[in-house]
Backbone as XML, in Angstrom:
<?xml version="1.0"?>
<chain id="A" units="angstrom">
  <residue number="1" name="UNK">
    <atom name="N" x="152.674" y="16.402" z="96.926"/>
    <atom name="CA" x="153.363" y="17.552" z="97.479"/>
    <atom name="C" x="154.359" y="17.062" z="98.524"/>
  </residue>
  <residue number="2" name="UNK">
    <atom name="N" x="155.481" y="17.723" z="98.340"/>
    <atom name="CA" x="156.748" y="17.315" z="99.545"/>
    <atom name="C" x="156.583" y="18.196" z="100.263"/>
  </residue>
  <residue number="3" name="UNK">
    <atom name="N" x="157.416" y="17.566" z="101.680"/>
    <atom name="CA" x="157.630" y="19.363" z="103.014"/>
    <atom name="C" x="159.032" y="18.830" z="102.820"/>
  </residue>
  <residue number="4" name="UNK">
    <atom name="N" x="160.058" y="19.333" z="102.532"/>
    <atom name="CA" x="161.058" y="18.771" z="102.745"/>
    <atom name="C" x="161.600" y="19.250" z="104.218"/>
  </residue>
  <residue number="5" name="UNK">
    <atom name="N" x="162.257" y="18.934" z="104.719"/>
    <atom name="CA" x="162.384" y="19.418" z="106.679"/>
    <atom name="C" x="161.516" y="19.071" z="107.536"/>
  </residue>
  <residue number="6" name="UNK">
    <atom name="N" x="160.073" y="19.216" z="106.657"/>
    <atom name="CA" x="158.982" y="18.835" z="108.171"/>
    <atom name="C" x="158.286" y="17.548" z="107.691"/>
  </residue>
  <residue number="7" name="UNK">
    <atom name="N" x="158.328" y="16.414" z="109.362"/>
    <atom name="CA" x="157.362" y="15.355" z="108.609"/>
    <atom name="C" x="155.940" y="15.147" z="108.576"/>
  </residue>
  <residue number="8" name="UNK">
    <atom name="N" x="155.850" y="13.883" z="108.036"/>
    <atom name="CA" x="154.164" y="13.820" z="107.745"/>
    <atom name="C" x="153.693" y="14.530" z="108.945"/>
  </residue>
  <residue number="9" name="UNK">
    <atom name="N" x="153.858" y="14.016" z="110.013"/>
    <atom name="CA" x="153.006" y="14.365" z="111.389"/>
    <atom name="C" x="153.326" y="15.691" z="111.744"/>
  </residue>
  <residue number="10" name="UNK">
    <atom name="N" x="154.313" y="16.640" z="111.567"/>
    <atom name="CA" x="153.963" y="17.867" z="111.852"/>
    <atom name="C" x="152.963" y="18.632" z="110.976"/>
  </residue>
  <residue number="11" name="UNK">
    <atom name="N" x="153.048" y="18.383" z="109.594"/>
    <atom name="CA" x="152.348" y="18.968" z="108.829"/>
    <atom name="C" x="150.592" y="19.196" z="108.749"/>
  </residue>
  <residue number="12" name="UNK">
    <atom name="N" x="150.515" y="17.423" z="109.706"/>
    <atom name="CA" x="149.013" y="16.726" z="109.531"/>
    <atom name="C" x="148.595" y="17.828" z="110.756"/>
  </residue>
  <residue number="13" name="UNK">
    <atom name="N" x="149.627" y="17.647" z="111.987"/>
    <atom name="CA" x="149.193" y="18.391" z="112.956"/>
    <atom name="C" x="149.196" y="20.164" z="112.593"/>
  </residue>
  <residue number="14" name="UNK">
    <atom name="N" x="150.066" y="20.681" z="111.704"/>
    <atom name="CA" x="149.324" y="22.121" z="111.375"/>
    <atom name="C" x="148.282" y="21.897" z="111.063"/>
  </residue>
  <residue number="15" name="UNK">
    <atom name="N" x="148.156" y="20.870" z="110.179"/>
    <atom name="CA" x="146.895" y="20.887" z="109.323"/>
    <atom name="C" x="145.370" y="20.980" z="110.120"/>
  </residue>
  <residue number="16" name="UNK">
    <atom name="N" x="145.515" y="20.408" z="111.047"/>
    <atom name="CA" x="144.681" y="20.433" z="112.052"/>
    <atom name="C" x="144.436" y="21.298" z="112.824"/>
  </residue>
  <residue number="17" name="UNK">
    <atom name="N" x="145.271" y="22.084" z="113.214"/>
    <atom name="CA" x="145.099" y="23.160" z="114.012"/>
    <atom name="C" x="144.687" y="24.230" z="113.647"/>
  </residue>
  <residue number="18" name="UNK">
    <atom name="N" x="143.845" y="24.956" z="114.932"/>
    <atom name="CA" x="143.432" y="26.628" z="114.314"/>
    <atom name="C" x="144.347" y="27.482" z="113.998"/>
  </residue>
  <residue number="19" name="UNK">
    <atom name="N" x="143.897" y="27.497" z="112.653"/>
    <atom name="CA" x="144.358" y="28.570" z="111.751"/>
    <atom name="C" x="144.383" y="30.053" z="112.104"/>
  </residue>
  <residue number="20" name="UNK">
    <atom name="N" x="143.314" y="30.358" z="112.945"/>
    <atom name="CA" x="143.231" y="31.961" z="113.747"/>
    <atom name="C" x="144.521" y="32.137" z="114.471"/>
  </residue>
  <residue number="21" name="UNK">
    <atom name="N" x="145.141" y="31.169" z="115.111"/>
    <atom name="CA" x="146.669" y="31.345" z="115.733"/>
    <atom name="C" x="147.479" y="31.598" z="115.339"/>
  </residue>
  <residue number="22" name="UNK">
    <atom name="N" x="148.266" y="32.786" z="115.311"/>
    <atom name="CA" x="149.685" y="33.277" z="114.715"/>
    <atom name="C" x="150.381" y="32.123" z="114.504"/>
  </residue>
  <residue number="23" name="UNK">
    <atom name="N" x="150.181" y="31.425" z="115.370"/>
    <atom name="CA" x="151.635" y="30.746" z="115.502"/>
    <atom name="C" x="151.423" y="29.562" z="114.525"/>
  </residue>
  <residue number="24" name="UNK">
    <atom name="N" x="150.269" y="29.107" z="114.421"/>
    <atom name="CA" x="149.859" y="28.198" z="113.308"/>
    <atom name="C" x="149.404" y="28.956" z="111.933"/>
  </residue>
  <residue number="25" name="UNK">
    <atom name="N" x="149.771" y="29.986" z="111.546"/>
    <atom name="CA" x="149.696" y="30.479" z="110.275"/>
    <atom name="C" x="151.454" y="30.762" z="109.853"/>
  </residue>
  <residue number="26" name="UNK">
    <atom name="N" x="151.858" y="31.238" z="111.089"/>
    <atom name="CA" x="153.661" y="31.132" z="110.781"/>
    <atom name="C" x="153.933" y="29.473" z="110.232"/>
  </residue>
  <residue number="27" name="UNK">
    <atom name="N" x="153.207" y="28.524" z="110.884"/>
    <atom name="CA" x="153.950" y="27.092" z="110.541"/>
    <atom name="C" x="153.082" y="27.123" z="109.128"/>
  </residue>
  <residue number="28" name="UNK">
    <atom name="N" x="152.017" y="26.944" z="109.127"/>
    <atom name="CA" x="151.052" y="27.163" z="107.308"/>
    <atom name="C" x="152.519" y="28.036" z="106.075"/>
  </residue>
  <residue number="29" name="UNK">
    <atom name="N" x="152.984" y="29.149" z="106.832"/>
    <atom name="CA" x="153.383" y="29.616" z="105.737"/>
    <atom name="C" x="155.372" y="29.163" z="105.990"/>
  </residue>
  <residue number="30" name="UNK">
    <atom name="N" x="155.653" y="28.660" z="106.542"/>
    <atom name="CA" x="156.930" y="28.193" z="106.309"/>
    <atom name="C" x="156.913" y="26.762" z="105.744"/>
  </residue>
  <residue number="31" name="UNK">
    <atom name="N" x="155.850" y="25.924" z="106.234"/>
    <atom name="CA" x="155.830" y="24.843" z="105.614"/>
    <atom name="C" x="155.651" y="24.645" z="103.913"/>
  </residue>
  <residue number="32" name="UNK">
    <atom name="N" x="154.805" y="25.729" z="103.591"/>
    <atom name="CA" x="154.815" y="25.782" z="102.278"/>
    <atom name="C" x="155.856" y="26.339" z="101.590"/>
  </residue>
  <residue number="33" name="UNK">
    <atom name="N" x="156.564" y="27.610" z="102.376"/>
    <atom name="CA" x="157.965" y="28.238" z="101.559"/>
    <atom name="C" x="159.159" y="27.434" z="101.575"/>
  </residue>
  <residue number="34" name="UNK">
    <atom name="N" x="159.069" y="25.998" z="102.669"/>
    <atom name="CA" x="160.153" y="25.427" z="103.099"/>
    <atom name="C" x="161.325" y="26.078" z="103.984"/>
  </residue>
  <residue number="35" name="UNK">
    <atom name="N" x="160.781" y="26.827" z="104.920"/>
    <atom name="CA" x="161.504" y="27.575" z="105.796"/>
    <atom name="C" x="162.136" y="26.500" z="106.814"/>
  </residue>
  <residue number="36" name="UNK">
    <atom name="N" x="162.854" y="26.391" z="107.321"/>
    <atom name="CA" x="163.338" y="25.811" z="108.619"/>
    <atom name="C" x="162.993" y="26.304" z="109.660"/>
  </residue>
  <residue number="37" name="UNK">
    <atom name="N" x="162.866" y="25.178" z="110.591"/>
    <atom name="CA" x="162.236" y="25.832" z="111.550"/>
    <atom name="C" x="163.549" y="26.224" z="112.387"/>
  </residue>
  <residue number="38" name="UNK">
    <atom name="N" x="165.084" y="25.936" z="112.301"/>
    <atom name="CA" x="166.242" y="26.240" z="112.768"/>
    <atom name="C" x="166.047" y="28.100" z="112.836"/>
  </residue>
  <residue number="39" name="UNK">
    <atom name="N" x="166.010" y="28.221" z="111.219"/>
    <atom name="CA" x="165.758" y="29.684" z="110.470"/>
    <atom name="C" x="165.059" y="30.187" z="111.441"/>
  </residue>
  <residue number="40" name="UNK">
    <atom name="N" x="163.959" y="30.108" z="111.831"/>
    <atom name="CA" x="162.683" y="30.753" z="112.143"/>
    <atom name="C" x="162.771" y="30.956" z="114.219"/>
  </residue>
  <residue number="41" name="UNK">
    <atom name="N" x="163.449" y="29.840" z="114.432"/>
    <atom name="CA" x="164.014" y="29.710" z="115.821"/>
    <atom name="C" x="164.477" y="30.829" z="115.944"/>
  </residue>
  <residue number="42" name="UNK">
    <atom name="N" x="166.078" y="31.147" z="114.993"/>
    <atom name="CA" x="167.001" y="32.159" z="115.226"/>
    <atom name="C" x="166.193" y="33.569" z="115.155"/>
  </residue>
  <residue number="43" name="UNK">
    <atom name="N" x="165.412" y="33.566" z="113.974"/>
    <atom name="CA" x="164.928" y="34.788" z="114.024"/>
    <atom name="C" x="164.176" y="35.465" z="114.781"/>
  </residue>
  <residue number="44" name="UNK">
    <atom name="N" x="163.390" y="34.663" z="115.970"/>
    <atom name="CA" x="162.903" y="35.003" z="117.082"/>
    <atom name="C" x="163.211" y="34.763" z="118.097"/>
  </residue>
  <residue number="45" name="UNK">
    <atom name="N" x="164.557" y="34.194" z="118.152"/>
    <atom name="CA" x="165.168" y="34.119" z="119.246"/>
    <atom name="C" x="164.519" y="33.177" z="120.446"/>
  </residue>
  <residue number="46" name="UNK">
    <atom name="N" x="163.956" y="32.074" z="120.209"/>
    <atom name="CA" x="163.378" y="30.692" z="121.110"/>
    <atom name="C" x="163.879" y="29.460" z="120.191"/>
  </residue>
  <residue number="47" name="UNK">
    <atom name="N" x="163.963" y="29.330" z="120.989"/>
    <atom name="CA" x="163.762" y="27.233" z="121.061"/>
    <atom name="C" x="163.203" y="26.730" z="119.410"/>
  </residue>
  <residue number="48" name="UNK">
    <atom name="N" x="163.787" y="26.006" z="119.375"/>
    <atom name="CA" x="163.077" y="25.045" z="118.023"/>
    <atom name="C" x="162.102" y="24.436" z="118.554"/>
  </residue>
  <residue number="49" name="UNK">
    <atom name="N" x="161.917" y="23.677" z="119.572"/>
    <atom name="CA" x="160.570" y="22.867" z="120.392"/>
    <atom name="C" x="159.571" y="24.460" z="120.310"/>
  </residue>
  <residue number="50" name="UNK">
    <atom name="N" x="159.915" y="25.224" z="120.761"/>
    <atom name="CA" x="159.143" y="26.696" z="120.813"/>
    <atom name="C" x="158.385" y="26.864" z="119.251"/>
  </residue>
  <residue number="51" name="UNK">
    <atom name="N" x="159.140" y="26.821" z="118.740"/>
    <atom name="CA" x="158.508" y="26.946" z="116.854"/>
    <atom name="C" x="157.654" y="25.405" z="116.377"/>
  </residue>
  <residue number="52" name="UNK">
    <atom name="N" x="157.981" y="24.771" z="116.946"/>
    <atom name="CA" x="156.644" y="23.499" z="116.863"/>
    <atom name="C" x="155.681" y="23.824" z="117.591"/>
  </residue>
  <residue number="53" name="UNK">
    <atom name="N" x="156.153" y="24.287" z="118.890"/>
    <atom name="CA" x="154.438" y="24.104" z="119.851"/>
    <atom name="C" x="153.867" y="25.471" z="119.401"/>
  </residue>
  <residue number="54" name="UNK">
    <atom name="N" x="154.193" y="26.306" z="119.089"/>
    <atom name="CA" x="153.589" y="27.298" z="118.149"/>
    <atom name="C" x="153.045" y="26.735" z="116.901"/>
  </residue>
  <residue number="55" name="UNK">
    <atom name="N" x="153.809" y="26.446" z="115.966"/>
    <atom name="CA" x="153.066" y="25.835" z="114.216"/>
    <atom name="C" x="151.776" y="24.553" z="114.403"/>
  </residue>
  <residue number="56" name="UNK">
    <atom name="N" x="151.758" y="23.765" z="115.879"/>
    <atom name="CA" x="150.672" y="23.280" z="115.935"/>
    <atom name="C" x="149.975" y="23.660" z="116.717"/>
  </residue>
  <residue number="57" name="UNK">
    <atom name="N" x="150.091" y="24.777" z="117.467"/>
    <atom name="CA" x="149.159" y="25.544" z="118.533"/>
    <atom name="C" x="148.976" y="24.700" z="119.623"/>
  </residue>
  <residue number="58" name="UNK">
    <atom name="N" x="149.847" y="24.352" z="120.100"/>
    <atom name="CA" x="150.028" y="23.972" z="121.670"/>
    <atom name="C" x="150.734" y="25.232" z="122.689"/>
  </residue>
  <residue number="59" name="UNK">
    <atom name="N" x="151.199" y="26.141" z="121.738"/>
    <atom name="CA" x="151.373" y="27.053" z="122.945"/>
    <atom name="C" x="151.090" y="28.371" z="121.753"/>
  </residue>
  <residue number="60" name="UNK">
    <atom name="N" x="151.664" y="29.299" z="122.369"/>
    <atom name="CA" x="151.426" y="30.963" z="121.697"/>
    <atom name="C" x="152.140" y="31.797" z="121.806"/>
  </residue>
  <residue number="61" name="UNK">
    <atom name="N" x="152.946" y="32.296" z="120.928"/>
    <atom name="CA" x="153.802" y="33.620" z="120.978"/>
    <atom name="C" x="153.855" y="34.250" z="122.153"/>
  </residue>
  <residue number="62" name="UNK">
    <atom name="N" x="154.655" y="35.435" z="122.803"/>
    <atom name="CA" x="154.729" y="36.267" z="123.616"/>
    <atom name="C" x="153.775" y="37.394" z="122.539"/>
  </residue>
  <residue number="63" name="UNK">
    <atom name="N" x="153.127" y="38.525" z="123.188"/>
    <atom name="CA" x="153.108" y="39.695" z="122.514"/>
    <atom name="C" x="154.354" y="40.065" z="121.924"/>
  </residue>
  <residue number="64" name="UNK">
    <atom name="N" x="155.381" y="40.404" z="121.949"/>
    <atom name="CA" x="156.368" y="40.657" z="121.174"/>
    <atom name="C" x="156.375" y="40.023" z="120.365"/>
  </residue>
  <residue number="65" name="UNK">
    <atom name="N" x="156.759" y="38.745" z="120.403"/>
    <atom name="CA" x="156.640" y="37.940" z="118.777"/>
    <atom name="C" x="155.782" y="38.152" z="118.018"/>
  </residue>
  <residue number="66" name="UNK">
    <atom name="N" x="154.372" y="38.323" z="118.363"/>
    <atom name="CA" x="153.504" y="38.410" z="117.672"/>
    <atom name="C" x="153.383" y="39.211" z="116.738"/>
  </residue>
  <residue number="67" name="UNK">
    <atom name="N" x="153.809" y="40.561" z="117.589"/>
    <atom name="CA" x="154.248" y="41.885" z="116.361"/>
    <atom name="C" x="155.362" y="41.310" z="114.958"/>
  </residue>
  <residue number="68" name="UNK">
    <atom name="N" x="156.294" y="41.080" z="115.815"/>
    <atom name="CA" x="157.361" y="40.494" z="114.555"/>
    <atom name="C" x="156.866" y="39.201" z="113.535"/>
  </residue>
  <residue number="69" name="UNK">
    <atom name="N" x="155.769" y="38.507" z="114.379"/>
    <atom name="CA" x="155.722" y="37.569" z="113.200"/>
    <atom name="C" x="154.634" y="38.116" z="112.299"/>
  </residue>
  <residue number="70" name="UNK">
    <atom name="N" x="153.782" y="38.670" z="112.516"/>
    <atom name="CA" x="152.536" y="39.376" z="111.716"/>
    <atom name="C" x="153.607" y="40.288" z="110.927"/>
  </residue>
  <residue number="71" name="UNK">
    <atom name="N" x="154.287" y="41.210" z="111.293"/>
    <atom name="CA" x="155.134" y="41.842" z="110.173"/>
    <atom name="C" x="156.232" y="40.620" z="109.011"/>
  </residue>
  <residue number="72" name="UNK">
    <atom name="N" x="156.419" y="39.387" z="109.510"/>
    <atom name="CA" x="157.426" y="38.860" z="108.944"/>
    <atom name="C" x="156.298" y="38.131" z="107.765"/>
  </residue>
  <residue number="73" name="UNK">
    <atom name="N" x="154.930" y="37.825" z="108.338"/>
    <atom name="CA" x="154.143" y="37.322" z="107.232"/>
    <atom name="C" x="153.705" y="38.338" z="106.250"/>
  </residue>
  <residue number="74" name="UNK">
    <atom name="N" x="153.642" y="39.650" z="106.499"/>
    <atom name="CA" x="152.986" y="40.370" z="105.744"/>
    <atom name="C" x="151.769" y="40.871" z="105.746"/>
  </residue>
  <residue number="75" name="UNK">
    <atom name="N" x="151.615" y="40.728" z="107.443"/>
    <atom name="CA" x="150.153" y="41.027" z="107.783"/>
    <atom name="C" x="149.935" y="42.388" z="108.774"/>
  </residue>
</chain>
């Protein structure tokens, strides 16, 4: 399986991380659709470093995001 955009070590590090975290189910499901994390920056309006320390759960959404990203997954 390829990630094309993300490398080994971000992926290993979703892989690792709790899955109960928004912010590490947003990186679970862009990594598999091949989303950018540029994409995913703009659409919530933070930082690209912001969309990593989220997809490996070193940090956590605002409440606001949270709403938007649970609606953007389909949850």
């Amino acid at each position: 399986m390829t990630f094309r955009g993300y490398s080994y070590k971000l992926v290993e590090a979703n892989l690792a991380a709790d899955l109960e975290l928004i912010g590490v189910q947003l990186g679970r499901w862009c990594i598999a659709n091949d989303i950018s994390v540029d994409k995913i920056a703009k659409k919530f309006k933070v930082s690209r470093m912001t969309i990593y320390s989220w997809f490996i759960g070193k940090s956590q959404p605002h409440s606001k995001n949270i709403q938007q990203i649970k609606k953007y997954l389909g949850n």
